[in-house]
N, C-alpha and C positions, 0 to 999 in steps of 0.2 A: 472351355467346355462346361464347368460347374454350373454357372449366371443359365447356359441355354439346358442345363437338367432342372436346376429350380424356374425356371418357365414353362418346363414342362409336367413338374409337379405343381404348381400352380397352375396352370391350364386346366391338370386333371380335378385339381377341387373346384375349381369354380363352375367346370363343363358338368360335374358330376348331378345327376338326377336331382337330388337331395338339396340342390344349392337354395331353394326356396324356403324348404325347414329349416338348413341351415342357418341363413339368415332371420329367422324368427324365432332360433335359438339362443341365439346371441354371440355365435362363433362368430358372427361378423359386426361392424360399426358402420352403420349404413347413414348416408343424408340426400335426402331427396336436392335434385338441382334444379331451379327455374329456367328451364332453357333448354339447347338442343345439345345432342351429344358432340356434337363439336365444339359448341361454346364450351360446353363439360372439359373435355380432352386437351382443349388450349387452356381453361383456367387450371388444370391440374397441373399441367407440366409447366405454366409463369411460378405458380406456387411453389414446386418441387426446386426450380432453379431459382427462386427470390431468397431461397434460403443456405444458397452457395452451393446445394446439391446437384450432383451431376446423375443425367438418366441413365444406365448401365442399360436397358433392355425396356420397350414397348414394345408386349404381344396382343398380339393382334386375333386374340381368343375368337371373338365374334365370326370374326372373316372364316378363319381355319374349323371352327365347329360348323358354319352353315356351309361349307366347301365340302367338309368330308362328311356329313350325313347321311348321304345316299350309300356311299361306301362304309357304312358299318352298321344300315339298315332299318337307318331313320329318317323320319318323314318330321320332324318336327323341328321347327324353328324355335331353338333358347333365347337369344337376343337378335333385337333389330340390327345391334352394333354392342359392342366391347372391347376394350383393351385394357392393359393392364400394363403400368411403368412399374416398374423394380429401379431400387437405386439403395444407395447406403450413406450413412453418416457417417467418418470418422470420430469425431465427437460421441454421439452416440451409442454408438458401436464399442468405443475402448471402454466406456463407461459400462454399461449391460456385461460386455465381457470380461471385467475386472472384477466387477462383482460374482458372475458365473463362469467361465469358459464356456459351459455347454451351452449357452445362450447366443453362439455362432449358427445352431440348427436357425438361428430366428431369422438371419442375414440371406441376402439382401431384403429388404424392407416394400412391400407392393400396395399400391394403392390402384384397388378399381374403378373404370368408369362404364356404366351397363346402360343400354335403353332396351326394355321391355314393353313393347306396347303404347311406345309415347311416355315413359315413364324413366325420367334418366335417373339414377343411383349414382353413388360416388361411395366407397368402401373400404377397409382395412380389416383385417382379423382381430380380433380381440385378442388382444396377447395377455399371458398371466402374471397375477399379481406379482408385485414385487419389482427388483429393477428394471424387467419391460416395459412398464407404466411409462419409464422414460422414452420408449419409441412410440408407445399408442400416444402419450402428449405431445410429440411432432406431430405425427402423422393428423392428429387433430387439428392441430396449428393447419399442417397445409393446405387441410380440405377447408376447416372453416374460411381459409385466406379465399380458396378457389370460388367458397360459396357464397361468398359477403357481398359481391358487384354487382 
């Protein structure tokens, strides 16, 4: 039950109004992808599994925010398409949480992929200084892997 409440609070930051500011704040690590959002979505997840990781969750944001629009009394389309994989490292993980415990808030680990207008993103949170560095340098690894072909 945990994995589908953090896809649900993930869902809510990324669906939320703000996610444009956000992302020009720098709560997020954003790279643009040359290609379609399916190319995106398959290069993310060869990436996420080239690196021995397994996908715990693909939400399917996109689908679910233009499905319920109507019913919570909006007319506006956020993304053409989006989803969002969650997964975790062991590695990683014991490392950040030996360092902190409280750095389990940080688990499972998502990386997004968004098309806005023709315009595909591929994304992570900026995580804070200090032993997280070690999940933003995966999660950099993965994307740059996804973005390199």
């Amino acid at each position: 039950m945990k994995p589908i409440f953090n896809a649900i609070a993930l869902c809510a930051f990324l669906s939320s109004p703000a996610l444009a500011s956000d992302l020009e704040n720098d709560q997020a690590i954003t790279f643009d992808f040359d290609g379609t959002f399916e190319d995106a979505t398959f290069a993310i997840e060869n990436a996420i599994v080239s690196k021995g990781l397994v996908i715990d969750y693909r939400s399917h944001t996109g689908d679910m925010l233009e499905r319920t629009k109507e019913d919570v009394g909006s007319e506006v389309t956020i993304f053409d398409a989006a989803d969002i994989f969650l997964f975790c490292s062991a590695l990683v993980s014991r490392q950040v949480m030996e360092a902190d415990p409280s750095n389990i808030v940080h688990c499972p680990y998502a990386i997004y992929v968004a098309d806005r207008e023709g315009k595909v993103t591929i994304g992570f949170r900026d995580y804070p200084d200090g032993p997280m560095q070690a999940v933003e340098d995966l999660l950099t690894e993965i994307v740059e892997e996804a973005t390199s072909f």
